[in-house]
C-alpha positions as CSV (number, residue, x, y, z in Angstrom):
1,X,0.0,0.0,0.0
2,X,1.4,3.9,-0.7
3,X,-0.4,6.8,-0.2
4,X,0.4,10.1,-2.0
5,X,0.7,12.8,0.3
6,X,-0.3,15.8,-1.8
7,X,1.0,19.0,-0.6
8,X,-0.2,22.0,-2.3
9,X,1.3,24.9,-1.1
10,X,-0.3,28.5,-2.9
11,X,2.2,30.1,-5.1
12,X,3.4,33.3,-3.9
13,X,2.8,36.2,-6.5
14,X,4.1,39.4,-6.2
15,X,1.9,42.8,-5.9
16,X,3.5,43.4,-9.3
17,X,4.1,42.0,-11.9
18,X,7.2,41.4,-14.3
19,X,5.6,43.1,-17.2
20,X,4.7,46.2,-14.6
21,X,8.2,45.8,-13.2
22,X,9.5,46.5,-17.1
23,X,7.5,49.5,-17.7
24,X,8.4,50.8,-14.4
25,X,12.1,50.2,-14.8
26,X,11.7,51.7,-18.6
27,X,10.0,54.4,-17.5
28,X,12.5,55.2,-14.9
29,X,15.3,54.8,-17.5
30,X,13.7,57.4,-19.6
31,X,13.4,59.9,-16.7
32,X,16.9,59.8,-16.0
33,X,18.1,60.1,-19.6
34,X,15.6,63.3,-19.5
35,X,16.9,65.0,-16.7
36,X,20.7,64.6,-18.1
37,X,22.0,61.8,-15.6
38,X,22.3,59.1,-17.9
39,X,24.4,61.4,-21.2
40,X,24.6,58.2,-23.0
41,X,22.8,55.0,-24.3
42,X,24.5,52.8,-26.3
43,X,22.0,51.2,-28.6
């Protein structure tokens, strides 16, 4: 005889999400480069 012990534990999901983390962190990016403290981007 086996028995399965099933633990299901609930994924843990963040209050953002990595799509909203991107647009944040481009966002961001695009401020600084605005305001003169990046100078550079090499594309």
């Amino acid at each position: 005889m086996t028995s399965q012990v099933k633990s299901e534990q609930p994924q843990k999901r963040s209050a953002i999400s990595v799509d909203a983390w991107a647009v944040t962190l481009a966002l961001l990016a695009a401020l600084l480069v605005r305001a003169g403290v990046i100078k550079h981007v090499p594309w």
